[in-house]
C-alpha positions in Angstrom: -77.5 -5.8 -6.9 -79.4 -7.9 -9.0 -77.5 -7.5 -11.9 -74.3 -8.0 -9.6 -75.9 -11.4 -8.8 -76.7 -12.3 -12.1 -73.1 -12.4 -13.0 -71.8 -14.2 -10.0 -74.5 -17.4 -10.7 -73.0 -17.1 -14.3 -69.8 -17.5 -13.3 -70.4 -19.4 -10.6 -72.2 -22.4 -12.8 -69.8 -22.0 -15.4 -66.6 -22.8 -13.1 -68.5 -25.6 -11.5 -69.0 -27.0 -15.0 -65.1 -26.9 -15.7 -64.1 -28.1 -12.5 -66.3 -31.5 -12.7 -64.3 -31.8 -16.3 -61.0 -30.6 -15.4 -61.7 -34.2 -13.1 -62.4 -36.2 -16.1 -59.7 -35.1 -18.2 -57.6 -35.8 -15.8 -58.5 -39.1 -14.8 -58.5 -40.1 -18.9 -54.8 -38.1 -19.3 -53.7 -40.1 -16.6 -55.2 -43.9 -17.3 -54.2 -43.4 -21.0 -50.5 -42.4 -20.1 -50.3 -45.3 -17.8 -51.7 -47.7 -20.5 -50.0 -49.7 -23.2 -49.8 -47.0 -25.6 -48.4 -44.5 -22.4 -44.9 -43.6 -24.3 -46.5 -42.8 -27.5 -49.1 -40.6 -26.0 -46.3 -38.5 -23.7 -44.2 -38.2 -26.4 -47.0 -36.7 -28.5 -47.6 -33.8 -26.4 -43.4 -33.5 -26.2 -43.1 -33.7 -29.8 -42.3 -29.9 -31.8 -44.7 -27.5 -33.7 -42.6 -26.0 -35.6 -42.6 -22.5 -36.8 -39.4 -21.6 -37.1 -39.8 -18.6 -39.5 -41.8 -16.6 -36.6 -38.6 -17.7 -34.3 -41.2 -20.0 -32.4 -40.5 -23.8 -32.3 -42.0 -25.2 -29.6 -43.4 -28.5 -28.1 -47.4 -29.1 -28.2 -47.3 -28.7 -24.7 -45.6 -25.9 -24.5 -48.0 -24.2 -27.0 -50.9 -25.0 -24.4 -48.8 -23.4 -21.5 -47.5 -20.4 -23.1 -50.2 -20.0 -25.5 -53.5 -21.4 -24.8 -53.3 -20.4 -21.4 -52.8 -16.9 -22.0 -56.4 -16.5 -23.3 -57.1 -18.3 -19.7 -55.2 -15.7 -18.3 -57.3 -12.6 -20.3 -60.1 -14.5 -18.5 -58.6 -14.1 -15.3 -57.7 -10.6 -15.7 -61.0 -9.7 -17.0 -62.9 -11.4 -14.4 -60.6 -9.7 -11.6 -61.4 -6.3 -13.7 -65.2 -7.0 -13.5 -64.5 -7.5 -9.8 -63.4 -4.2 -9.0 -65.3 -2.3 -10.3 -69.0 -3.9 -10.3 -68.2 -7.2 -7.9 -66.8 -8.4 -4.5 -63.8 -6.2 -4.6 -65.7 -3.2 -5.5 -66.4 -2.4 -1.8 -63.8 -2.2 0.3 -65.9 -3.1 3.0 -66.5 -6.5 1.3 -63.1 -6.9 0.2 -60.9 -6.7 2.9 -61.7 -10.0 4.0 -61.5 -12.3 1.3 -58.4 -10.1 0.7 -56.4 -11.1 4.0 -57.6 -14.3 3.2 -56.0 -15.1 0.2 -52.9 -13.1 1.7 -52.5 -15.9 4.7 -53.5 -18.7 1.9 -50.4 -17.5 -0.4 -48.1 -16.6 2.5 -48.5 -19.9 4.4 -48.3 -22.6 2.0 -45.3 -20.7 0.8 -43.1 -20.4 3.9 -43.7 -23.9 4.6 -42.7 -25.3 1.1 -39.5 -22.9 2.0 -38.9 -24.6 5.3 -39.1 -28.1 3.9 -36.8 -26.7 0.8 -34.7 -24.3 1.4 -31.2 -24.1 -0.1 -32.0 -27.7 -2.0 -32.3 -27.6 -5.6 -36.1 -27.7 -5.7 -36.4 -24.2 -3.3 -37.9 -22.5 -5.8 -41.2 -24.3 -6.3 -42.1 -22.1 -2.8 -44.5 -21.0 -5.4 -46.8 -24.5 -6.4 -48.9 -24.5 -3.0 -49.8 -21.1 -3.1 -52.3 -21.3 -5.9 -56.0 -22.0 -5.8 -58.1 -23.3 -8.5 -61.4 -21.7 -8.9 -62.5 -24.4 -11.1 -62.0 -26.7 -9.0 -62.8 -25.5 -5.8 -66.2 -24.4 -6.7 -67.1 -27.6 -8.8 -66.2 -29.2 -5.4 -67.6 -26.8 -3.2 -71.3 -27.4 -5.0 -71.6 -30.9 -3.9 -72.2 -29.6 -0.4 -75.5 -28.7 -2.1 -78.0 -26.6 -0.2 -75.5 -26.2 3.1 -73.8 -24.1 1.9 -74.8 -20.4 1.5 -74.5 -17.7 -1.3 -72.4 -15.5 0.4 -69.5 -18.5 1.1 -69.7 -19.8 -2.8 -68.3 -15.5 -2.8 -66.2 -15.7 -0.6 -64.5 -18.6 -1.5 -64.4 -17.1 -5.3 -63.0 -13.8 -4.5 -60.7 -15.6 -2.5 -59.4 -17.3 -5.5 -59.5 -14.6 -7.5 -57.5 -12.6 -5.8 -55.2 -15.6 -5.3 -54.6 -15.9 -9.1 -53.3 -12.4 -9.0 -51.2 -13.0 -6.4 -50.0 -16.2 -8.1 -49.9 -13.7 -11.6 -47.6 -11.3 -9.7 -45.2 -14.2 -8.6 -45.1 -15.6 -12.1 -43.8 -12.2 -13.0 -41.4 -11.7 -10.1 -39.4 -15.2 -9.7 -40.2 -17.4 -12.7 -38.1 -14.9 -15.2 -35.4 -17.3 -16.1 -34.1 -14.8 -19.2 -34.8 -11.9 -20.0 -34.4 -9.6 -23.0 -35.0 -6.1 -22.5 -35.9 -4.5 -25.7 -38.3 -7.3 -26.0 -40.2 -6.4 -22.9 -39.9 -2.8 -23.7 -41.8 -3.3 -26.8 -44.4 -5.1 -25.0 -44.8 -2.6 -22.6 -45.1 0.2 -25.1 -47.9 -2.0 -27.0 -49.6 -1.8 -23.5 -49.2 1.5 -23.2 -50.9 2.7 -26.4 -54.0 -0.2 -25.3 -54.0 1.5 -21.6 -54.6 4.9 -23.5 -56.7 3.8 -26.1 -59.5 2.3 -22.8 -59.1 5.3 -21.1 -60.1 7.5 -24.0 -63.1 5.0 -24.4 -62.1 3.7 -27.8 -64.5 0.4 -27.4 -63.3 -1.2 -30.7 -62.6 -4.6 -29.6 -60.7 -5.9 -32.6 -57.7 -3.3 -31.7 -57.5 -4.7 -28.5 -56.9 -8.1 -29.8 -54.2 -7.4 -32.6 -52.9 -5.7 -30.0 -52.8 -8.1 -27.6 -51.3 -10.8 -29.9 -48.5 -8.7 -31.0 -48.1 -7.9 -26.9 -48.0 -12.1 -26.6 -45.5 -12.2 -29.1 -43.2 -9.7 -27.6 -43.5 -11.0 -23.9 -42.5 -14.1 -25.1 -39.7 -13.4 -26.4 -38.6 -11.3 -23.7 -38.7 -13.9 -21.5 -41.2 -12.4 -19.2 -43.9 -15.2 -19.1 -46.3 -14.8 -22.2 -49.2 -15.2 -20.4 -48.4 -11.8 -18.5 -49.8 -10.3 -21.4 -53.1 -11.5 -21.4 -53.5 -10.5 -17.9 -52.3 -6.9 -19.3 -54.4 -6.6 -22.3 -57.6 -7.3 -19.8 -56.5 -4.2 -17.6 -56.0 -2.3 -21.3 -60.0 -3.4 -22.3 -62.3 -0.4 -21.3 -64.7 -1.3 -18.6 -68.1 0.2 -18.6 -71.0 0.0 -16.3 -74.1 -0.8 -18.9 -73.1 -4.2 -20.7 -74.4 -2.8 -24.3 -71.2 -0.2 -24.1 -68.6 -2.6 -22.3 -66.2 -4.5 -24.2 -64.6 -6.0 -21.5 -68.2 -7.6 -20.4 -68.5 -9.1 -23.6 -65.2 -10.2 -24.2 -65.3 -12.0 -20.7 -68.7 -13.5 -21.7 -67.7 -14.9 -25.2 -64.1 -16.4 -23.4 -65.5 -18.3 -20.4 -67.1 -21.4 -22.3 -63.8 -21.6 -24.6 -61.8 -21.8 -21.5 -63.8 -23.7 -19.5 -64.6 -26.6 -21.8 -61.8 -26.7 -24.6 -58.7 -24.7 -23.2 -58.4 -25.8 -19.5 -59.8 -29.5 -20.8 -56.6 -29.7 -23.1 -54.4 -27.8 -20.5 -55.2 -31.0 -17.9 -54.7 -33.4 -20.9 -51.5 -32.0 -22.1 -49.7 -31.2 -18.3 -51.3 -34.7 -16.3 -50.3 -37.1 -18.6 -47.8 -38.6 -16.1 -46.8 -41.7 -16.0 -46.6 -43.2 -12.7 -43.2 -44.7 -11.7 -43.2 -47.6 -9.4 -41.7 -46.2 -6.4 -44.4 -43.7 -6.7 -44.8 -43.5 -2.7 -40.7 -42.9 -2.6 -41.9 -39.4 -5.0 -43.9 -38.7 -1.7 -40.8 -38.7 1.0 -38.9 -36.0 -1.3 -38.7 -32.6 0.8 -40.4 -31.1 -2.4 -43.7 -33.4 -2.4 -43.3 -32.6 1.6 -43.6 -29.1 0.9 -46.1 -28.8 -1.6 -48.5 -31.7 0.3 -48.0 -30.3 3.2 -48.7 -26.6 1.7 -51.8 -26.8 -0.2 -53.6 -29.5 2.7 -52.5 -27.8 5.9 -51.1 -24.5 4.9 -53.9 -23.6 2.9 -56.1 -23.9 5.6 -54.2 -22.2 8.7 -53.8 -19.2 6.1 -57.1 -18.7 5.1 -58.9 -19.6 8.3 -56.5 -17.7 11.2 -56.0 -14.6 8.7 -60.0 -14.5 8.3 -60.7 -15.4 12.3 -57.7 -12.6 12.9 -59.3 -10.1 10.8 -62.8 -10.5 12.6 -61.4 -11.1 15.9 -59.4 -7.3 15.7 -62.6 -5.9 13.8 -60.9 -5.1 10.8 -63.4 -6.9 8.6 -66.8 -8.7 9.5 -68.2 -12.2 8.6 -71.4 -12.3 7.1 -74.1 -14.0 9.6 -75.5 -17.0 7.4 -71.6 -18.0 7.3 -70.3 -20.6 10.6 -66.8 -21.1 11.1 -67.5 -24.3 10.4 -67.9 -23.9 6.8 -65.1 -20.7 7.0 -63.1 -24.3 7.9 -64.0 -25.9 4.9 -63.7 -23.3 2.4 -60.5 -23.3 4.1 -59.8 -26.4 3.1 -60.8 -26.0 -0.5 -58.1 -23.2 -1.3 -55.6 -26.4 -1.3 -57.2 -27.3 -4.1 -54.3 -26.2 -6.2 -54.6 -27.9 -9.9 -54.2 -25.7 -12.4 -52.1 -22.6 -11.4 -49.6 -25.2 -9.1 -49.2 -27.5 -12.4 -48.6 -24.5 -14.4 -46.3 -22.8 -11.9 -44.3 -26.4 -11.6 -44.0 -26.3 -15.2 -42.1 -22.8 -14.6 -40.2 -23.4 -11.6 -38.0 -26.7 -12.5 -36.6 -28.3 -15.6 -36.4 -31.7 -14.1 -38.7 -34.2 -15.7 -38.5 -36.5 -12.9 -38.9 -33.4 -10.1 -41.9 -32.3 -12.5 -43.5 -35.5 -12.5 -43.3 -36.0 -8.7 -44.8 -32.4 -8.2 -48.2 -33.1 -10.4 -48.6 -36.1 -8.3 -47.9 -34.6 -5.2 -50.4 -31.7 -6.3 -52.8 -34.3 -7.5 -52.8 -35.9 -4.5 -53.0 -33.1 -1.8 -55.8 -31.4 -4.4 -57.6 -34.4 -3.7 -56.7 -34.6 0.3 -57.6 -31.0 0.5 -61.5 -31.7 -1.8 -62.2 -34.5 0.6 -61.8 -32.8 3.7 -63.0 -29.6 2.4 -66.5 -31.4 1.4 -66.4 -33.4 4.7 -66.4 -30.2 7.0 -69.1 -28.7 4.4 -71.3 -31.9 4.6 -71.2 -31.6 8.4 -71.7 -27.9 9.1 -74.6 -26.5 9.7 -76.9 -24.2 8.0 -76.9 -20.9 10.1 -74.1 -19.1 12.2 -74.2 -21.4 15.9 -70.5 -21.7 16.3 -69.6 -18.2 18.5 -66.0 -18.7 18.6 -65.8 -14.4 19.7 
């Protein structure tokens, strides 16, 4: 247990860290875009790396999204790994809940960006509010200080985690646009041998990673998302209980200060550098900015709050006593803090420069809506469980 709880602080600081910067890049991405040298500094994260002999010629920002981001993505992977076998999801017991909570937090949002969007050209960014940014919701989450308890920072990170597989898992499914089979194939072959090589314990790390960058290189080209592949190669790494034998462990401990304070830092640079139009309140009557606003702020929190209350209501899960609905309400809240994943999954789901732009605002805006009322409900709950609502 200790050990268990060892890992979680860890994280736990760590994310909080890169959420509080993931702000700041933001705000600088977005005041610099909007400045007087605005066009030069768009156009610089538009302009071409080219390396045309690997068949790869592609913009800076693409690099970050395609690239970069799958390392984030290995992080992911590993950390929903570590989960299952040493952490929240290890126990089904503990699971279950933050389980049917991300479940009602992805299929909410989604059916109502749907409603708002279907059979319109923009019907198939259903898949923006249904994405939660650990980052972000924990750095937020920690300025309810002492109010909030241990086992709700969990809760609210399983959540998540499991969210970013879900929001993996749609990536996969819907945001294919072309698709070269003997490219994939490949891919999935170099999986195979890394799947085979973990299970017979072959705890060489170094294989892993050639591996995994000639996995990138084929998934890419297949047109199956790259990033797939670093959530692949994480499930291919060899978990072992004692952290002396466990690649995986170590792997996940060198990655998360590289991710959290260089690659997601250059990710918010590169992918909020919008610059804001001057009907930018027109951007908000769109039935796209309807559906993701309205997603991440209010279906966010019907998902994750009546599939929890459901689940202890019917006595399929239980709530841990220190936790008040109150603050289930707020964490609630929280999970519409998409960022990230919703920018990244924009980035996949339209072509549109304008329809991109107005989506990053809209999910810049309801991340913000959702953080505000989040920490408002937080800052007024109180400290044990009072509210009976069973």
């Amino acid at each position: 247990m200790a050990k268990k709880w060892d890992l979680f602080k860890g994280f736990f600081q760590s994310e909080k860290a890169s959420g509080f910067i993931l702000i700041g890049c933001t705000l600088i991405s977005m005041l610099i875009a909007n400045s007087n040298v605005g066009e030069k500094y768009v156009n610089l994260w538009h302009s071409h790396l080219d390396l045309s002999f690997l068949g790869l010629n592609y913009s800076y920002e693409h690099w970050v999204n395609d690239g970069l981001m799958a390392i984030f993505f290995l992080l992911v992977g590993l950390e929903i790994e570590r989960e299952l076998y040493i952490g929240e999801l290890s126990d089904f017991k503990h699971a279950i809940l933050p389980i049917l909570a991300a479940a009602g937090g992805m299929v909410v949002p989604a059916l109502l960006h749907f409603i708002f969007n279907a059979g319109t050209n923009t019907q198939s960014g259903f898949g923006i509010p249904m994405a939660t940014d650990i980052a972000f919701a924990l750095g937020i989450l920690s300025l309810a200080g002492k109010r909030v308890p241990v086992s709700l920072k969990i809760f609210l990170t399983a959540l998540a985690i499991i969210d970013d597989l879900g929001a993996i898992t749609v990536i996969a499914l819907f945001y294919t646009k072309s698709f070269n089979l003997y490219f994939f194939l490949g891919a999935l072959m170099v999986f195979l041998i890394l799947f085979i090589l973990g299970k017979k314990r072959v705890y060489w790390l170094p294989i892993y990673l050639a591996g995994g960058i000639v996995m990138w290189y084929l998934m890419l080209k297949s047109g199956v998302h790259a990033t797939i592949a670093g959530v692949l190669l994480a499930f291919a790494i060899p978990f072992h209980k004692e952290d002396d034998k466990n690649p995986s462990y170590h792997l996940q401990h060198f990655l998360h200060n590289p991710v959290a304070f260089i690659i997601l830092p250059i990710f918010a640079l590169a992918n909020t550098a919008i610059i804001f139009p001057k009907n930018v309140l027109e951007g908000f009557t769109s039935s796209n900015s309807i559906g993701i606003i309205t997603g991440l702020v209010l279906g966010k929190f019907l998902g994750i709050f009546l599939f929890t209350f459901l689940a202890v209501k019917f006595k399929v899960a239980t709530l841990s006593t220190d936790i008040t609905w109150r603050q289930i309400a707020g964490a609630a809240c929280l999970g519409g803090i998409g960022f990230t994943m919703s920018i990244f999954i924009t980035n996949l789901a339209f072509n549109d420069p304008e329809i991109i732009n107005n989506s990053k605002i809209s999910i810049l805006f309801a991340s913000l809506l959702a953080s505000v009322t989040g920490l408002a409900i937080l800052k007024k709950a109180k400290s044990k469980r009072l509210l009976q609502l069973l």
